[in-house]
C-alpha positions in Angstrom: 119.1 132.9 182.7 118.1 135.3 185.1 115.4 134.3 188.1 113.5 136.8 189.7 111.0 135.5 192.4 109.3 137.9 195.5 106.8 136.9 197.8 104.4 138.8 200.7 102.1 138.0 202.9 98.7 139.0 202.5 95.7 139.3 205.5 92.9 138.0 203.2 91.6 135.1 202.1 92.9 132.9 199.1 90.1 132.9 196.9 89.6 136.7 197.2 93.9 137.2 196.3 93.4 135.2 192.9 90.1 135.7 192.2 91.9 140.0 192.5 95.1 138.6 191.1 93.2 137.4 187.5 90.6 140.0 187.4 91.4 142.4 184.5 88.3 144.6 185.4 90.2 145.6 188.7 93.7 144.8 187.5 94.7 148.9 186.5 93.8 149.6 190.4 96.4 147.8 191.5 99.1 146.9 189.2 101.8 149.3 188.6 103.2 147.2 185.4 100.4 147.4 182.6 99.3 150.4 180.5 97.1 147.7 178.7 96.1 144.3 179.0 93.6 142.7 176.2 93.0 138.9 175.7 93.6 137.8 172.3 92.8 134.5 172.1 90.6 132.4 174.2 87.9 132.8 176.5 87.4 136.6 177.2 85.3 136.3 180.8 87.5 133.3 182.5 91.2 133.1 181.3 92.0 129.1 180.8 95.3 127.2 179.5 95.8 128.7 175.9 94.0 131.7 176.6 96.6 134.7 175.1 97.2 137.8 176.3 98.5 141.4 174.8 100.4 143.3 177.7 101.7 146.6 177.0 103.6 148.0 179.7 103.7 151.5 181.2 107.7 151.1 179.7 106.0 150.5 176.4 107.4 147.1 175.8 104.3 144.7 174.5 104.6 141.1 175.1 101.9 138.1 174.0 102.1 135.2 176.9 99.6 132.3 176.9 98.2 130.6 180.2 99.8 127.2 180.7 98.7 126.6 184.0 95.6 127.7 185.8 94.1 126.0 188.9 92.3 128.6 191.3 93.1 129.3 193.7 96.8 128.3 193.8 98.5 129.0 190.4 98.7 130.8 187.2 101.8 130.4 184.8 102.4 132.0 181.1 104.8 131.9 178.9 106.0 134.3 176.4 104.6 133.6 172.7 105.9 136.6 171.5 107.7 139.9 173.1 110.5 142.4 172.9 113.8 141.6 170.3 115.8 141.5 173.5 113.8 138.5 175.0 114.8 135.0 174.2 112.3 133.9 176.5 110.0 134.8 179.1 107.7 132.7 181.7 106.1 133.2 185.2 103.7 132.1 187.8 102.0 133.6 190.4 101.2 130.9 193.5 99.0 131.6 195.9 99.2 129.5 199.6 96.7 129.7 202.6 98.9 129.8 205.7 95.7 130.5 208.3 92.3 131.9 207.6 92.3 135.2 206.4 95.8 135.1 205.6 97.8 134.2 201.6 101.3 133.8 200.4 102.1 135.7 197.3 105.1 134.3 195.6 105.8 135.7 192.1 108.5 133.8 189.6 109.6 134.8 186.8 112.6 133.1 184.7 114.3 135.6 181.7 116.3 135.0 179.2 117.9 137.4 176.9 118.9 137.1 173.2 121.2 137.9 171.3 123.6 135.2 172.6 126.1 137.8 172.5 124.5 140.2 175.0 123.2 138.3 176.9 125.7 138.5 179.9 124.4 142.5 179.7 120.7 142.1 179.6 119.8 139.8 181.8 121.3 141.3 184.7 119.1 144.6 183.8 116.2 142.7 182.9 116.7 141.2 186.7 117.1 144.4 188.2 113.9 145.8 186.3 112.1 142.7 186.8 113.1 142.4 190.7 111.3 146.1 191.3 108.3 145.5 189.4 107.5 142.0 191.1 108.3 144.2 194.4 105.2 146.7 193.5 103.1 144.6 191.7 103.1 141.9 194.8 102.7 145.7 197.3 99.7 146.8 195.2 98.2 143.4 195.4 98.4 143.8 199.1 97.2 146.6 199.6 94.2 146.3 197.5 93.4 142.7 198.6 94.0 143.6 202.5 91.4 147.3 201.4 88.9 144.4 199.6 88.7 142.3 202.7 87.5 144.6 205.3 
């Protein structure tokens, strides 16, 4: 299994990071990863435990994860319901912690695990490195929009 987890610090307020962070109106502006995002299941204005998602990234790989854990403004976690053949499985969570007014702790985690059984000692050390520089611009564009947002 490979674990990929990043974090930054972000000079605006908590409920403005997630409220940015789960917003799929503004999410192209700052997240490098998507080409397209579409719920497929579950409420389409408020995303909620069982709510699925469609992601197709910019890579072209298209993966289906469902929302096991939301509570705003802290958490968001999904698991992988259905992805690429190279994916056993796939789940992360994006927690979000008020340090001091004005100020959040962006800690991305994701956990990877590659199939076939056989390959697996191959692929999950490239899914780690690919998955280690995406949570590093992801968490960067977050930052940089939330931090432009708050003035």
């Amino acid at each position: 299994m490979a674990l990929v987890e990043s974090r930054t610090t972000i000079h605006a307020p908590i409920d403005l990071v997630y409220r940015i962070s789960q917003d799929y109106s503004v999410r192209y502006e700052w997240d490098p990863f998507p080409e397209n995002i579409a719920v497929v299941s579950g409420p389409q204005q408020t995303l909620a435990v069982g709510t699925q998602v469609h992601i197709k990234s910019k890579l072209g790989m298209h993966m289906v994860v469902e929302f096991v854990q939301v509570q705003a403004p802290c958490v968001t976690a999904v698991k992988m319901v259905q992805g690429p053949w190279f994916l056993a499985k796939f789940a992360g969570s994006w927690i979000f912690k008020a340090t001091v007014p004005n100020e959040t702790t962006a800690i991305f985690k994701y956990s990877i695990v590659a199939k076939p059984l056989l390959l697996r000692y191959l692929i999950e050390p490239l899914a780690y490195l690919y998955f280690s520089r995406v949570v590093k611009k992801r968490l960067a564009g977050l930052k940089a929009y939330c931090e432009q947002q708050a003035l």
